[in-house]
BAVEX-648915 format. One record per residue: residue in three letters; x, y, z of N, C-alpha, C in turn. Coordinates in steps of 0.2 Angstrom, whole numbers. Atoms other than C-alpha are relative to their C-alpha. Example, Ala and Ser with C-alpha at 12.3 -4.5 7.8 and 13.67 -1.06 7.14 Angstrom:
2
  resn    nc1    nc2    nc3   cac1   cac2   cac3    cc1    cc2    cc3
   ALA      4     -6      0     62    -22     39      4      6      0
   SER     -4     -6     -1     68     -5     36     -4      5      3
This chain:
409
  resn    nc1    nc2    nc3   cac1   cac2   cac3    cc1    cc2    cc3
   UNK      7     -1     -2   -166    535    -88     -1      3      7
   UNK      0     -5     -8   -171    548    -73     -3     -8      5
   UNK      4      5     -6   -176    538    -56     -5      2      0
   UNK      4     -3     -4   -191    537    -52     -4      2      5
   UNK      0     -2    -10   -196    547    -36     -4     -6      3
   UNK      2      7     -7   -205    532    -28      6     -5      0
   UNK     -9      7     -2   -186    523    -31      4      3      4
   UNK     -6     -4     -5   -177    537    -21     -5      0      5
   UNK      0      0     -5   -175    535     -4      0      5      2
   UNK      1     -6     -3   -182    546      8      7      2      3
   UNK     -5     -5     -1   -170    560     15      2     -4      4
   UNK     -2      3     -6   -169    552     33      3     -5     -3
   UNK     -3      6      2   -163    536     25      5      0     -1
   UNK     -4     -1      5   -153    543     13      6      4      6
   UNK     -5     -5     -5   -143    554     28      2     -5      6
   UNK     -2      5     -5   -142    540     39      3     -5     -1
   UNK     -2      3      3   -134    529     27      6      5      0
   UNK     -7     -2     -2   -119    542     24      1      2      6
   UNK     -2     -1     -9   -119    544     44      5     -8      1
   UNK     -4      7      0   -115    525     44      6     -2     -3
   UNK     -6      0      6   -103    526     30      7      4      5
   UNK     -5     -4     -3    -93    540     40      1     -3      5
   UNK     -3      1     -8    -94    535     56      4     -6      1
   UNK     -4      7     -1    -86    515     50      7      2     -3
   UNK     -6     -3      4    -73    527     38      7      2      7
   UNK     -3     -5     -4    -69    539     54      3     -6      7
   UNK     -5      6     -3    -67    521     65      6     -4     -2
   UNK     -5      4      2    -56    513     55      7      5      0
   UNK     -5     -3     -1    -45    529     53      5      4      5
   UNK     -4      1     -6    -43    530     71      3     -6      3
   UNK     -5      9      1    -37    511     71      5      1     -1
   UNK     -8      0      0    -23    516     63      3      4      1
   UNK     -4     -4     -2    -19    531     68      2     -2      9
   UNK     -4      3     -8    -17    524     87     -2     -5      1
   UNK      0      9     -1    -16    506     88      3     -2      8
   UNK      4      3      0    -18    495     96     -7     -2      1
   UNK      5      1     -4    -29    498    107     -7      8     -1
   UNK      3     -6      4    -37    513     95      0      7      8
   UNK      0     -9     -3    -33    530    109      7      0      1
   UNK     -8     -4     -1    -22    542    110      6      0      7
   UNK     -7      2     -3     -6    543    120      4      8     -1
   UNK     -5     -6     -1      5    560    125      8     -3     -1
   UNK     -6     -1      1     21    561    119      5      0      6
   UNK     -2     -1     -3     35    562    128      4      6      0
   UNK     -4     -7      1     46    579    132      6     -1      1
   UNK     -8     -1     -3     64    583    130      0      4      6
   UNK     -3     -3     -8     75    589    146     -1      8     -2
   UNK      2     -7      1     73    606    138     -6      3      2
   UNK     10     -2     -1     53    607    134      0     -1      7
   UNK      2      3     -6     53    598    152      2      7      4
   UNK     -5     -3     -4     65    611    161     -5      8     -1
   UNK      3     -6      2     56    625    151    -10      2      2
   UNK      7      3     -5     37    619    158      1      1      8
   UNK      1      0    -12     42    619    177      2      7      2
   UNK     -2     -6      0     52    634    174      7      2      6
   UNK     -7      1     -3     71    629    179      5     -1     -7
   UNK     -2      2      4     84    627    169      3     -7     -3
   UNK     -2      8      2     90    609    157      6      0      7
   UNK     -6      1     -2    105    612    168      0     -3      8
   UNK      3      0     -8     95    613    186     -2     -7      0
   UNK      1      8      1     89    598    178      0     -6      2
   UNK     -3      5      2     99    588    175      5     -2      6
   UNK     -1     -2     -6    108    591    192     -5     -6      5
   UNK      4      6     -7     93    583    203     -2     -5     -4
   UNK      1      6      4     93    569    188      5     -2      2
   UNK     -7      6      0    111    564    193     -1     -1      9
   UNK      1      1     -7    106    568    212     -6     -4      3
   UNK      6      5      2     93    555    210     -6      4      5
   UNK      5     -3     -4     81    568    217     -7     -2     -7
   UNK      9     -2      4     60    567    208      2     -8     -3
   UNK      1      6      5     57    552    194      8      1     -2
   UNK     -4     -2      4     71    549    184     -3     -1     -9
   UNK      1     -1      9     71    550    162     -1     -4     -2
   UNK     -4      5      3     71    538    150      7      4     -5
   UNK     -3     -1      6     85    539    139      3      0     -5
   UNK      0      4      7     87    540    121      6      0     -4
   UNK     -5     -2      4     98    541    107      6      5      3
   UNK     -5     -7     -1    116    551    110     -2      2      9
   UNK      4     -1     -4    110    551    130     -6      5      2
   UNK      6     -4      2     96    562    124     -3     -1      9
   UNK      6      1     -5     83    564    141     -7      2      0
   UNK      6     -2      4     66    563    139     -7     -1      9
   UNK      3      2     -7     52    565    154     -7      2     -4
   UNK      7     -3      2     33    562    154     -2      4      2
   UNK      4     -6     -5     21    574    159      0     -2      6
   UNK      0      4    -11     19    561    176      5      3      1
   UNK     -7     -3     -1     37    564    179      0      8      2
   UNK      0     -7     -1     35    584    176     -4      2      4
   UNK      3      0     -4     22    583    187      3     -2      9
   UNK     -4      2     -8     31    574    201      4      5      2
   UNK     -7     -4     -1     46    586    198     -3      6      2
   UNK      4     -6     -2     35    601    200     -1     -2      7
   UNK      1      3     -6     29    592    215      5      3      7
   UNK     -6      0     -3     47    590    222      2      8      3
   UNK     -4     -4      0     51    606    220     -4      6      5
   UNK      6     -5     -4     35    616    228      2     -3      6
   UNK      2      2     -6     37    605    243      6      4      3
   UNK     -8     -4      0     58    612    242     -2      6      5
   UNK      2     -8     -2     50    630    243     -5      1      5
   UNK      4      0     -9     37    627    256      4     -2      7
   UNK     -3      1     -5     48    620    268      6      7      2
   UNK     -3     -7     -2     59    638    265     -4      4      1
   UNK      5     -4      0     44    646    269     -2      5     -7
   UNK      1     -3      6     43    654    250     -7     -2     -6
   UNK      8      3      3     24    651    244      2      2     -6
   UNK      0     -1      8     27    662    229      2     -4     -3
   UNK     -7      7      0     42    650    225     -5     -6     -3
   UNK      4      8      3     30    633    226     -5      3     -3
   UNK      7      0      6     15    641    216      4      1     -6
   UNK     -3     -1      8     28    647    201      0     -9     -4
   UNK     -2      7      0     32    627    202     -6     -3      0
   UNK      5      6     -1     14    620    206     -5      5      2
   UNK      6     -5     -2     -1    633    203     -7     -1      1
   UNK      7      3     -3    -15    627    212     -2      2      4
   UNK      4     -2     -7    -29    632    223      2     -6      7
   UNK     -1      5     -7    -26    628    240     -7     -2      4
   UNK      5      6     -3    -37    616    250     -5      4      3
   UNK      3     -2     -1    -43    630    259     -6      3     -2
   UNK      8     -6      4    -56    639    245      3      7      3
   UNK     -4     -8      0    -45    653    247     -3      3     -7
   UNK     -1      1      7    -46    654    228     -6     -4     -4
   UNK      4      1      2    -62    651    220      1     -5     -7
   UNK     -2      3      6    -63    639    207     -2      3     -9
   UNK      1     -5      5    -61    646    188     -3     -4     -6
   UNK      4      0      3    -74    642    175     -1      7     -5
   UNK     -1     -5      8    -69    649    158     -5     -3     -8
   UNK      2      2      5    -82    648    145      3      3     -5
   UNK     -1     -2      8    -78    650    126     -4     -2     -3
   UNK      9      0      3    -91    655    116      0      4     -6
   UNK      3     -5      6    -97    662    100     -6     -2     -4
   UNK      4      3      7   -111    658     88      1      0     -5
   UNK     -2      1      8   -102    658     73      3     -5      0
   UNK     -5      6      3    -95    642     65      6      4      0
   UNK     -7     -2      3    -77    643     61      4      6      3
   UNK     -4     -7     -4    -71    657     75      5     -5      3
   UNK     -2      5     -2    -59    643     82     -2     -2      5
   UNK      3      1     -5    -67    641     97      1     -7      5
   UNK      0      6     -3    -67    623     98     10     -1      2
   UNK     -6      2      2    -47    624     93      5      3      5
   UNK     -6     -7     -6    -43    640    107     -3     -5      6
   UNK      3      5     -8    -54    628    122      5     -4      1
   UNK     -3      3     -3    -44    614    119      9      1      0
   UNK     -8     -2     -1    -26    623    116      1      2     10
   UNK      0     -3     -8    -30    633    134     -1     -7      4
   UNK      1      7     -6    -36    616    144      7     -3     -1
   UNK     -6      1      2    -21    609    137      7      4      4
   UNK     -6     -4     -1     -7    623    141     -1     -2      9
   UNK      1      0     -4    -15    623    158      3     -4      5
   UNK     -2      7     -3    -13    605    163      7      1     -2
   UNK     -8      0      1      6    607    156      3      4      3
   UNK     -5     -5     -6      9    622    167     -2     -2      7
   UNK     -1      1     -8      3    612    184     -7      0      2
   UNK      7      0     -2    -15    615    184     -6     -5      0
   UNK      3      5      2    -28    603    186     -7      1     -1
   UNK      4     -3      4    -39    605    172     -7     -4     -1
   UNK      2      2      2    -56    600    168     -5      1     -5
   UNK      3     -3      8    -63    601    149     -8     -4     -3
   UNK      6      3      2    -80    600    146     -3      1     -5
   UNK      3     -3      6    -88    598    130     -9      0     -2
   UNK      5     -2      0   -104    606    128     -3      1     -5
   UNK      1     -1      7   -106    606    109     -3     -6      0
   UNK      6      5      1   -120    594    103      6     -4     -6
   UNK     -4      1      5   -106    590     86      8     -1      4
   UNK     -7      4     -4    -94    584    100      8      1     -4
   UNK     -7     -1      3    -78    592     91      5      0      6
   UNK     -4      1     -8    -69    593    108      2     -8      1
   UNK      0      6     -1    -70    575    111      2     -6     -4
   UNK     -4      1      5    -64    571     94      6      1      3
   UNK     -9     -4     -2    -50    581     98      4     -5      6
   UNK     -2      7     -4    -46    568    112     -2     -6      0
   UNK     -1      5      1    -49    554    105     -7     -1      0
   UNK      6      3     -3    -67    551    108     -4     -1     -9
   UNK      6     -2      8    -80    547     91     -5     -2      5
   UNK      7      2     -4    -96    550    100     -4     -6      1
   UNK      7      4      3   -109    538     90      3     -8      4
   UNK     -4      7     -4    -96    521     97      1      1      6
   UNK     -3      1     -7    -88    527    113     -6      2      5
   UNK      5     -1     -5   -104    535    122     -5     -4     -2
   UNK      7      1     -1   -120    528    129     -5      5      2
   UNK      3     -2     -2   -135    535    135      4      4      8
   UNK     -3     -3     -7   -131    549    151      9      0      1
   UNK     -8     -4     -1   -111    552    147      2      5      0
   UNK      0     -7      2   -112    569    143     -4      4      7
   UNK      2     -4     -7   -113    584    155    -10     -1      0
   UNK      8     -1     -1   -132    582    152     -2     -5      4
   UNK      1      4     -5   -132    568    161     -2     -2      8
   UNK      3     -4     -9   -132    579    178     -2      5     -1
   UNK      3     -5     -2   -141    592    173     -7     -3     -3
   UNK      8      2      2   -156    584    165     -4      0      7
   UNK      4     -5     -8   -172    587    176     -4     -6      2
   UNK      4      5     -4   -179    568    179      3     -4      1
   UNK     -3      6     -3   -175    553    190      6     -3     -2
   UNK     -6      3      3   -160    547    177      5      6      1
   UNK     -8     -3     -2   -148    560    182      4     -3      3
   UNK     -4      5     -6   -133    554    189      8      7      2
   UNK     -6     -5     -2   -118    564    197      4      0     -4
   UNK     -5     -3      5   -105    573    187      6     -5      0
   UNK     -6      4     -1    -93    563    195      1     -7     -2
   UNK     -1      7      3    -97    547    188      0      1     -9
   UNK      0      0      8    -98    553    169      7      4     -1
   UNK     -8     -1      2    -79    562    169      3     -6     -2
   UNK     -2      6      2    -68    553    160      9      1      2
   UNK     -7      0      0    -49    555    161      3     -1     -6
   UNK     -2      1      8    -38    557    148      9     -4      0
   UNK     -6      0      0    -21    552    142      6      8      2
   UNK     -1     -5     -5    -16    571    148      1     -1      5
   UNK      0     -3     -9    -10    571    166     -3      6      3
   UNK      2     -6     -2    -20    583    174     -7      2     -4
   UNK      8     -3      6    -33    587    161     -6     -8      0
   UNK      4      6      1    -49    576    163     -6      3     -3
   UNK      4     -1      5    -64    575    150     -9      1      2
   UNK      3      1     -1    -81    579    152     -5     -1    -11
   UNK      3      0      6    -88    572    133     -6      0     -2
   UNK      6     -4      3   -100    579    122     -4     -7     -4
   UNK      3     -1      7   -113    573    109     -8      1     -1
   UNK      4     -2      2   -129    573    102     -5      0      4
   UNK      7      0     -5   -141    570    118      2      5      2
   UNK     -2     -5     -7   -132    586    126     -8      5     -5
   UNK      5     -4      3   -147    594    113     -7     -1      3
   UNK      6      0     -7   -161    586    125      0      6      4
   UNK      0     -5     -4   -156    598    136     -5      9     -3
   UNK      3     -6      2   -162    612    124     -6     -3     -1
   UNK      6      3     -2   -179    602    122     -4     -1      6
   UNK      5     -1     -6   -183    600    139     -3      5      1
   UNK      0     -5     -5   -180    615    148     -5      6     -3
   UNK      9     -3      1   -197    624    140     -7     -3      3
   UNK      8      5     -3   -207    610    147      2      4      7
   UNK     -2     -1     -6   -197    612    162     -1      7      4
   UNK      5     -7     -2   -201    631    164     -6      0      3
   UNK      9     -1      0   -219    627    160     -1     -3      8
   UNK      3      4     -5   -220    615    174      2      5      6
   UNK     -3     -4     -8   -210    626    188     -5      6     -1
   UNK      4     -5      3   -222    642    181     -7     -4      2
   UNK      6      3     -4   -237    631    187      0     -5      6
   UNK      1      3     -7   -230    624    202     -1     -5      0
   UNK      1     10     -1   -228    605    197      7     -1      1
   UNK     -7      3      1   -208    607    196      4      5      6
   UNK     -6     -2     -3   -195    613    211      6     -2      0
   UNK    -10      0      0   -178    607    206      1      9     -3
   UNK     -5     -2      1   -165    618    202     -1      3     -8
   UNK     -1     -2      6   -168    632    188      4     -1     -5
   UNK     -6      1      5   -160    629    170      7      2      1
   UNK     -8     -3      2   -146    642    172      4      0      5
   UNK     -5      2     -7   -141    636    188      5     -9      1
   UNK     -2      5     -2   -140    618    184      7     -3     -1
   UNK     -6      2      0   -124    618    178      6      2      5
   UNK     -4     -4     -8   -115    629    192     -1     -6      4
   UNK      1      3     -5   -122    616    203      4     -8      0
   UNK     -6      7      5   -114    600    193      7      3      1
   UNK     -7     -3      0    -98    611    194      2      0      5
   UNK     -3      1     -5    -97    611    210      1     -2      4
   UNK     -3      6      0    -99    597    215      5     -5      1
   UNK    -10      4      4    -81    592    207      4      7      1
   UNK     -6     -8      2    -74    610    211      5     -4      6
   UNK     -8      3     -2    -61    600    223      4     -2     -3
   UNK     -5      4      3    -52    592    213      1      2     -8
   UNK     -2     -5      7    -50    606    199      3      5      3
   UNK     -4    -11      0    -41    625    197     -5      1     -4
   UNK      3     -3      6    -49    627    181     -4     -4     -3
   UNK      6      3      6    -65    622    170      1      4     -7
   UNK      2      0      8    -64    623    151     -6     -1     -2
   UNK      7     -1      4    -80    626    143     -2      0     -6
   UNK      0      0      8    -82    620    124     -7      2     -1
   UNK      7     -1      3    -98    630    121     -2      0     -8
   UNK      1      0      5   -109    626    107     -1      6     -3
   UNK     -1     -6      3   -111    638     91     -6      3     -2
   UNK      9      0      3   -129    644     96     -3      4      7
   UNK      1     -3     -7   -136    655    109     -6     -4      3
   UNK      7      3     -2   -149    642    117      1      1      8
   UNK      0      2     -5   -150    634    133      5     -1      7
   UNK     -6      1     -2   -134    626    136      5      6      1
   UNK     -4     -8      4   -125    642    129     -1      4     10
   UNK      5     -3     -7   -135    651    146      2     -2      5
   UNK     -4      6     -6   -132    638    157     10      2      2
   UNK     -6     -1      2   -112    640    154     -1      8      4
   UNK      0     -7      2   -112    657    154     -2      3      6
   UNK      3     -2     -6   -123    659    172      6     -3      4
   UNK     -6      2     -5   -108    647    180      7      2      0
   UNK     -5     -4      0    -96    655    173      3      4      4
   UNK     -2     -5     -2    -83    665    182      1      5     -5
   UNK     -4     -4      4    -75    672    165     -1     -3     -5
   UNK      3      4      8    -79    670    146      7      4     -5
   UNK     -4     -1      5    -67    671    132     -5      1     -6
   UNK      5     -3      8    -76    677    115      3     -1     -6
   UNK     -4      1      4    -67    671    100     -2      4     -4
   UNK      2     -2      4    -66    682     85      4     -2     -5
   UNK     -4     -2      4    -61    680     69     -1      6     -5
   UNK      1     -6      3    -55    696     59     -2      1     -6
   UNK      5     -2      4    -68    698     47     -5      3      1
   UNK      4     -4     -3    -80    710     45     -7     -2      3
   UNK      8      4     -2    -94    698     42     -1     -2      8
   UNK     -2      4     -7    -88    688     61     -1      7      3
   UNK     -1     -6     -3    -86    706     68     -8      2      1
   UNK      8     -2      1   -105    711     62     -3     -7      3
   UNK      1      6     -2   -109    694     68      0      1      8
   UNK     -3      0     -8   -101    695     86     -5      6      2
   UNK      6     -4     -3   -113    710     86     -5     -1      5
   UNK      8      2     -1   -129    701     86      1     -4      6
   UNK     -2      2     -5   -122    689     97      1      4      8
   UNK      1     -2     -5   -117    702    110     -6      3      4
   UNK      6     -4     -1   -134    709    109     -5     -4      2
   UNK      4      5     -3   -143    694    111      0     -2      8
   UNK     -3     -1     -7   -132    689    127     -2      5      4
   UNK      3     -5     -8   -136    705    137     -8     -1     -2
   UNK      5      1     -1   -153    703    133     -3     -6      4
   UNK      3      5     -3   -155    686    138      2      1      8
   UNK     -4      1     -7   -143    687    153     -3      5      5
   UNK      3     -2     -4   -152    700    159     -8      0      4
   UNK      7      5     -1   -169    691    160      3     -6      6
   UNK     -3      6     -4   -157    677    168     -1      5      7
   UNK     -4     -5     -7   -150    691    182    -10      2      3
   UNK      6     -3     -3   -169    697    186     -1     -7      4
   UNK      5      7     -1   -175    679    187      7     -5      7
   UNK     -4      2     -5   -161    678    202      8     -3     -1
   UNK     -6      1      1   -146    674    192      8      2      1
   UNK     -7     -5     -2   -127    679    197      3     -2     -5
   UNK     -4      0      5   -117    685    185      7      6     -1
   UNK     -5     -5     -1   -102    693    189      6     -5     -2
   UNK     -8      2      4    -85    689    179      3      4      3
   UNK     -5     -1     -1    -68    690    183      1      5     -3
   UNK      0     -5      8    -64    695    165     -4     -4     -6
   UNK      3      2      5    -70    696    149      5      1     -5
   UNK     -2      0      3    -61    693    136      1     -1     -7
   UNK      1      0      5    -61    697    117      8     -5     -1
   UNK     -6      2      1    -49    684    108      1     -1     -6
   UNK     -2     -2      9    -42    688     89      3     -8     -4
   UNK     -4      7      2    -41    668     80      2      2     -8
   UNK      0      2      8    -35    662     64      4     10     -2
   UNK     -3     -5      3    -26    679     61      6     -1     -4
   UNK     -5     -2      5    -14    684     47      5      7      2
   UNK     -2     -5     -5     -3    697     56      2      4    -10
   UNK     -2     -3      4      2    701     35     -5      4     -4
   UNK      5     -1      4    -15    704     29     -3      6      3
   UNK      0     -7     -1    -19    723     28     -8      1      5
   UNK      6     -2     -5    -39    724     33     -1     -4      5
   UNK     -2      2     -7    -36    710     47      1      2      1
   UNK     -2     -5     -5    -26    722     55     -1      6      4
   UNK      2     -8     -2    -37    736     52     -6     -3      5
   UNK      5      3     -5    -50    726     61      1     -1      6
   UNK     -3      2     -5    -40    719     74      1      9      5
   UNK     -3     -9     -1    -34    741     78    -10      1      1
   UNK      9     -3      0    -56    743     76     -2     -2      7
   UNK      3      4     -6    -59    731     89      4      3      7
   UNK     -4      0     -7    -44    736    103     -2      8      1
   UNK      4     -5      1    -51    753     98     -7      1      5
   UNK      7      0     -5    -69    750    105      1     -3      7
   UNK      0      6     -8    -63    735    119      5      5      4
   UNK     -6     -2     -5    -47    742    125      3     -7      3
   UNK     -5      7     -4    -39    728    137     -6     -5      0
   UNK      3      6      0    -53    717    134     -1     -3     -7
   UNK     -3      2      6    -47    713    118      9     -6      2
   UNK     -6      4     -5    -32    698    124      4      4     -7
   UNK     -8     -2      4    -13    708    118      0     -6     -6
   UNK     -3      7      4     -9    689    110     -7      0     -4
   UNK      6      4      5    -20    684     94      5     -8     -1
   UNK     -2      4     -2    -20    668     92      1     -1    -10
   UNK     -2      0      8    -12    665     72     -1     -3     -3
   UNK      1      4      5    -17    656     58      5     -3     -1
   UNK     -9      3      3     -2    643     54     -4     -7     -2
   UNK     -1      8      0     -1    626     47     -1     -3      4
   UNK     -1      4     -8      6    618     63     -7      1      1
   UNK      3      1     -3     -8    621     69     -6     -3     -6
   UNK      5      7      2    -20    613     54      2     -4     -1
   UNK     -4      6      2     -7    601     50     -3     -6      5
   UNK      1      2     -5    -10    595     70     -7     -4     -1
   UNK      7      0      0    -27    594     68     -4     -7     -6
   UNK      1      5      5    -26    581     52     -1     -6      3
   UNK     -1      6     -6    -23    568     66     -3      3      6
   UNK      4     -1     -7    -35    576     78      5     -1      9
   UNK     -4     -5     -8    -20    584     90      2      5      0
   UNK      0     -7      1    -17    599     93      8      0      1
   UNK     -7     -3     -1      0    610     94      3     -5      7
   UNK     -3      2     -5      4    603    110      3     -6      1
   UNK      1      7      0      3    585    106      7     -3     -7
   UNK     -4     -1      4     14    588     91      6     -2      3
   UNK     -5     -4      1     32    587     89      1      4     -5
   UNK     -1     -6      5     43    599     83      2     -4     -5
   UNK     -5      5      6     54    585     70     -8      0     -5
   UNK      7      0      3     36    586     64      0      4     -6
   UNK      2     -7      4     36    603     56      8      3     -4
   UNK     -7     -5      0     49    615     50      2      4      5
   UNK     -2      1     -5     57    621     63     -3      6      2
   UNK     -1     -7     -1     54    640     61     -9      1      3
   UNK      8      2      0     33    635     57      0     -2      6
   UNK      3      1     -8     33    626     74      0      4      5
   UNK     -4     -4     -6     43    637     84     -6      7      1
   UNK      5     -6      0     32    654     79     -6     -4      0
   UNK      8      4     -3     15    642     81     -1      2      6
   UNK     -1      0     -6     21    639     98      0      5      4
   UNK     -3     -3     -6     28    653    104     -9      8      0
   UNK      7     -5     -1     10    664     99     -6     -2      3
   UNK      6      4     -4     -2    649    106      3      2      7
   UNK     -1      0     -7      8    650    123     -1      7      3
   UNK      2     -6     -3      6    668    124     -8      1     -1
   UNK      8      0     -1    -13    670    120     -1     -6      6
   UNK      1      5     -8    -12    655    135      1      1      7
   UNK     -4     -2     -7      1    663    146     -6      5      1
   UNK      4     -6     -3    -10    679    146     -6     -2      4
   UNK      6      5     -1    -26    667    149      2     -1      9
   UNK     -1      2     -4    -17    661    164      1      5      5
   UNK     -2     -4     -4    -10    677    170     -8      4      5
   UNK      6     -3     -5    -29    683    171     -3     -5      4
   UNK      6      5     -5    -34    667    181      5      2      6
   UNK     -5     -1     -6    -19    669    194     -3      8      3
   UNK      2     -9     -4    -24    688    197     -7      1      3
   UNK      6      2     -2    -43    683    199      3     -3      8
   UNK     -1      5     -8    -36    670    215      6      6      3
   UNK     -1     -5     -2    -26    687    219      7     -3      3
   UNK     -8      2     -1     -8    678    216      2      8     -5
């Protein structure tokens, strides 16, 4: 017998009952995935991976491990050696101090690439952006933040995405772990309840890499900031226009950073703007399809129009670089190829050489909300990890090489 419509539950009801559903599912399946205090936890590195991140060899190694110079290892099976990130971090440390004391600056940045104290070196704010779902956006943000922190860098990843995927990815379930004001909106909102940036970062299991997490209040922000015009445009409101308020929150915390990760959402509003005006240098994810391609169109056409209403109305807008970046690629599939050759065609070198590939490893990682990095290799087949690895590192190395040329290493 059909139901009848006064016995079905309105929509709202009906959606916020499979909300609860998921979010007691999506609790429980991080219980067991890291017990037992439910968060994650970084791996440890063999003497290789370790030796191959500082950029010495196992042999160099294993040398100032018997010369009881930096931390020492644990040791495992067969006396395997194994260092954490803190450890690679100290040993980098050791090793830059080495090279400054021989006068060889190059030397200690190869070891420990950090802006110096001075502000010689501008702080680097890398948005990643697109309006299309499914360009990996969320997947290229947190691999880069990632690499980063692992080559020396001290990173901070902000996620600006109202669907907090970013903050999954480390651990976070929005609806339980956040309160009211933990999200970047918390210093850029426009009334008395703001609070400094510095008290909503979070720190991660990552050495070096700390979190600034997202979710669904960061869309206030697109809700206000129409009033908030209205008011400044009638002379009731003198804070700090929208597309500045993030720049201003950045910098803020630019001491105690090299680089800002930028999880932008999949939507050209407010936030999106925001980013985008603090930005030094934007990444643009593509995937190679034509529809994503035709798409990225509208999107760049939107942006210079918007940005250029920003720049009138006082805004600065000068990038490093701009860089197109090819995800999810099939390097066998014929018309990705031809599309990937379309685009290096029209961009030239603003198309990044490295695409970043479609593999497994990388959705496998993802089943357990970690990425490649997070992974081992005993995980995978050997070949599938090894080629994952060695085309994420280079879409990252390259990443890296244009943030060091910016600070004019």
């Amino acid at each position: 017998m059909a139901v009848s419509e006064n016995l079905k539950p309105s929509a709202d009801v009906a959606i916020a009952a499979d909300a609860r559903a998921l979010s007691e599912q999506l609790k429980a399946m991080r219980e067991r995935l890291f017990p037992p205090a439910a968060s994650k936890s970084l791996r440890a590195f063999s003497s290789g991976e370790a030796a191959k991140l500082i950029g010495v060899s196992d042999g160099y190694l294993r040398q100032l491990s018997l010369a009881g110079e930096g931390p020492q290892p644990e040791t495992g099976n067969g006396g395997r050696r194994f260092y954490t990130l803190t450890d690679i971090n100290a040993l980098r440390s050791h090793l830059a101090e080495q090279a400054l004391a021989k006068g060889n600056v190059a030397k200690a940045r190869s070891y420990l690439p950090r802006r110096s104290a001075s502000g010689a070196e501008h702080l680097q704010i890398i948005s990643v952006t697109n309006f299309k779902g499914g360009s990996g956006k969320t997947t290229s943000a947190a691999h880069l933040a990632q690499y980063l922190a692992l080559t020396g860098h001290r990173v901070l990843a902000v996620d600006l995405d109202p669907q907090a995927s970013l903050s999954a990815l480390f651990g976070y379930q929005p609806e339980l772990d956040l309160t009211g004001n933990d999200t970047l909106y918390g210093a850029i909102r426009y009334d008395e309840s703001a609070r400094p940036l510095s008290d909503i970062i979070r720190g991660s299991y990552f050495p070096g890499l700390d979190l600034v997490p997202g979710n669904i209040e960061l869309q206030e922000f697109e809700h206000e900031t129409p009033q908030a015009l209205a008011r400044r445009q009638s002379g009731q409101d003198a804070g700090s226009v929208f597309f500045a308020r993030i720049q201003e929150a950045l910098q803020s915390v630019a001491d105690n950073y090299d680089v800002v990760v930028i999880d932008c959402p999949p939507q050209l509003g407010y936030l999106t703007l925001s980013a985008l005006c603090a930005s030094t240098s934007v990444i643009v994810t593509v995937h190679p399809q034509m529809l994503d391609v035709a798409s990225m169109n509208q999107f760049l056409f939107m942006t210079s129009d918007l940005l250029s209403v920003v720049r009138e109305a006082g805004g600065s807008l000068n990038f490093d670089f701009l860089r197109y970046l090819v995800t999810r690629f099939e390097p066998n599939d014929g018309p990705q190829a031809q599309i990937v050759g379309f685009m290096r065609s029209l961009f030239g070198d603003r198309v990044l050489t490295a695409p970043m590939l479609k593999s497994t490893a990388v959705s496998d990682a993802g089943l357990t909300k970690q990425t490649l990095y997070e992974v081992g290799r005993e995980n995978f087949t050997r070949s599938t990890y090894d080629r994952a690895l060695e085309a994420m590192n280079a879409v990252n190395g390259e990443i890296e090489t244009l943030i060091h040329a910016a600070w004019g290493w």
